[in-house]
N, C-alpha and C positions, 0 to 999 in steps of 0.2 A: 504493500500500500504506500501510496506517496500521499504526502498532506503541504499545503503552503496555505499563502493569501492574496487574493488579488484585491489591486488599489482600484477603487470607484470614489467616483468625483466626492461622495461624504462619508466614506466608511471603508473598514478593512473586512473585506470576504474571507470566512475561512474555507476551503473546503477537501475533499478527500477523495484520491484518483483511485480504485483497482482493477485488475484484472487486463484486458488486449479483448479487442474485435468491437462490434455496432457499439455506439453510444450508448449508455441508457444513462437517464438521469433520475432519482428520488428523491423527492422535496416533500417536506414539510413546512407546515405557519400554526406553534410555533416548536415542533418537534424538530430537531435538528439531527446532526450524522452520527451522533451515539443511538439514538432509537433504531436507524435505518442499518447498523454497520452487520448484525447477523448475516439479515439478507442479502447485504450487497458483496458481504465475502464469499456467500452462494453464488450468487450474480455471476461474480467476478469469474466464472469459471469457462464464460463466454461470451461476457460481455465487457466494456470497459465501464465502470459503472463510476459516477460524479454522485455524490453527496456535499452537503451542503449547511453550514451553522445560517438561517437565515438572519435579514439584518436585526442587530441589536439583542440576540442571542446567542451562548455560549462565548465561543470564539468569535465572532463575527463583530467587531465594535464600533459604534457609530461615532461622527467628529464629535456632535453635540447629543449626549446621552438622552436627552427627553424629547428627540423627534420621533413622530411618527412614523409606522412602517407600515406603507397602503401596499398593497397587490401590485400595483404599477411598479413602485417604486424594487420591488422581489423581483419581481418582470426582466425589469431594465436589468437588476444584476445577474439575474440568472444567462441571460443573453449576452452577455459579458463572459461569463461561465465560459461558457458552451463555445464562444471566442474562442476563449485563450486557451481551453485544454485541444481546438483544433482538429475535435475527431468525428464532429457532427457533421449533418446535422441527427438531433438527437430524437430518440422516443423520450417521454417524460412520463414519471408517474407520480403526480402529486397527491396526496393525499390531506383531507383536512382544510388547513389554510394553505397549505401547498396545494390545494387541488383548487386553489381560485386563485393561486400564483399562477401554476401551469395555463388555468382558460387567461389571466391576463396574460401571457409571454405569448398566445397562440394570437390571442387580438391584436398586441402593439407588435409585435416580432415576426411575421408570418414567416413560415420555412425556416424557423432556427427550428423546432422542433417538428418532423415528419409526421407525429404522434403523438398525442397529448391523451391520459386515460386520465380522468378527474375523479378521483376515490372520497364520495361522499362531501363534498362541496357544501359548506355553511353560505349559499348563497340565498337569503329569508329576504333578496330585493325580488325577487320570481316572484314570492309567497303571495296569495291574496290578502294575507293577515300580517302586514309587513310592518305595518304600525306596531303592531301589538309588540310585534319579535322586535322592533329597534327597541320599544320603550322597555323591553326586558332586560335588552342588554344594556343599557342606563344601567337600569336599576344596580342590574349585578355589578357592572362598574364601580356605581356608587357605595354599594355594600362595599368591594372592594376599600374604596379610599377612605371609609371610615372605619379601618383599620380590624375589621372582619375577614377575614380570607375563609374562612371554614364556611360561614354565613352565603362567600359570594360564591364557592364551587357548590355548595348546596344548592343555590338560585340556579346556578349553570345545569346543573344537573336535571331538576325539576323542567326547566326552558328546553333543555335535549332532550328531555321525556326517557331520559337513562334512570333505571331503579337502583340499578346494582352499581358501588364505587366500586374504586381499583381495591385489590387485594392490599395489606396493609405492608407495609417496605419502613425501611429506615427512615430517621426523619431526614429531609431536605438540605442540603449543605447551599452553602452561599451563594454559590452560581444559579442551583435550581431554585431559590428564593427570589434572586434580580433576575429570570428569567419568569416567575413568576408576575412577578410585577412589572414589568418588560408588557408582555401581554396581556394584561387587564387594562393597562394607561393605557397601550402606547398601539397595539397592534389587532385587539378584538374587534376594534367597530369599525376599522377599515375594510378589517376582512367581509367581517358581517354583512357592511353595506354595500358590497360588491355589485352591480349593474353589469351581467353578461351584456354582451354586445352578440343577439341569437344569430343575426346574417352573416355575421363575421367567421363565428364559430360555426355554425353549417355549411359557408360557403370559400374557408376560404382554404388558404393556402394547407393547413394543419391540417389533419384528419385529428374528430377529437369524438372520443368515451366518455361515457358516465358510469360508473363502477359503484356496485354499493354492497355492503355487505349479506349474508344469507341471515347472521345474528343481529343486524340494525332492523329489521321492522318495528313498524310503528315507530321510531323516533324521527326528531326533529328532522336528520339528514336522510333520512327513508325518504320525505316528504319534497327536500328539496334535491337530492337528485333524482325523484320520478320528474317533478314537476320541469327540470333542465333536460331531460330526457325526451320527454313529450315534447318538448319547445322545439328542442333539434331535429325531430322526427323520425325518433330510435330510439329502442329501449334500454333499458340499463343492462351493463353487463355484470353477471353475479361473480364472487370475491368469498371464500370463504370466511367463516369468522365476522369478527365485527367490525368498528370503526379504527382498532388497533390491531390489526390482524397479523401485520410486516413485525412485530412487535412482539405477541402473543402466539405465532405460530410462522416462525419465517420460512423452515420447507415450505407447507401449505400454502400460503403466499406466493412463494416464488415458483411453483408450480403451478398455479393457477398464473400469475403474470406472462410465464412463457408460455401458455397457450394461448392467451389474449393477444400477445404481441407475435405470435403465428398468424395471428388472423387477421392482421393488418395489410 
């Protein structure tokens, strides 16, 4: 594995090369290249795989600490990426808030990526009830900055219509705290409020997926990517597991990924 950083006009990229042959790239918003790294050592066994600290996470540090990290602005770097490691153009598979990275890098960047599969996409601007879901994610914001964090993943939780937390782990070390907080200021409601651009994404240069889990029914991103699915006029492609799948079962994952990207 090789790891560096690349310089953008307001921040240092971190990210991480393995393996020889097609590009693929795995993004996350705001899980970054320790989440993705099982899989991509999988990956890496045929493809050359690009992971990614996105900005103002982990490795990844911004000039000015308390800007904003909108889709675009992942977009732009990720297309920077894909530049400079020189072995695209690439498939992407974003997942999360990487999977409304990936539809922006397919919008502003056409043909950097040949393939974009968007795994479960927090895109609640589609939603009929899009009021409702922004004024949620306030709320839980707001819970957030008054200095409740238990209070705001509980609201998160409730709003994704998830019953079951994560299994319980050690407590959080300093990074995963300022990454925490990273993402309730600075990176939720960009994602959130994301606006597909559907003629673009149906018509253009990228061929793009909607991926959703076989364990996501009924929750919140069940909802939003049938409803991006429908828009593009194509159904979602099934994904074992749930919304952390790459994560929770990376074989499984990565077997089902190489079939999806067979059928490209």
């Amino acid at each position: 594995m090789q790891y560096d950083t690349l310089r953008v006009s307001d921040a240092t990229i971190y990210y991480e090369l393995r393996g020889h042959g097609p590009l693929l790239v795995l993004v996350g918003a705001p899980m970054g290249t320790r989440f993705f790294a099982p899989a991509a050592d999988l990956l890496a066994a045929d493809h050359t795989v690009l992971t990614t600290d996105p900005r103002g996470i982990g490795a990844s540090v911004l000039d000015t600490a308390e800007s904003d990290s909108t889709p675009e602005a992942r977009a732009d770097d990720l297309a920077r990426l894909i530049a400079h490691v020189d072995a695209g153009p690439a498939a992407v598979f974003g997942s999360s808030g990487g999977a409304v990275t990936a539809l922006a890098l397919a919008q502003r960047h056409p043909g950097v990526a040949h393939t974009v599969i968007a795994h479960e996409p927090p895109v609640t601007a589609i939603l009929p009830d899009r009021e409702e879901r922004n004024a949620a994610v306030e709320d839980i914001i707001a819970t957030y900055e008054s200095g409740d964090p238990a209070g705001a993943w509980k609201k998160f939780m409730i709003n994704a219509n998830i019953h079951e937390g994560p299994p319980p782990g050690p407590e959080p070390d300093a990074q995963q705290l300022a990454d925490e907080r990273f993402w309730f200021r600075h990176e939720m409601r960009g994602t959130t409020h994301f606006a597909p651009d559907i003629s673009i994404l149906r018509d253009g240069a990228t061929t793009v997926r909607v991926a959703l889990g076989v364990d996501s029914a009924g929750q919140l991103l069940d909802r939003t990517s049938h409803t991006l699915a429908e828009l593009l006029g194509q159904e979602t492609v099934p994904f074992p597991g749930g919304h952390i799948a790459f994560v929770m079962d990376p074989p499984g994952f990565v077997a089902r990924l190489r079939e999806v990207l067979l059928m490209q």
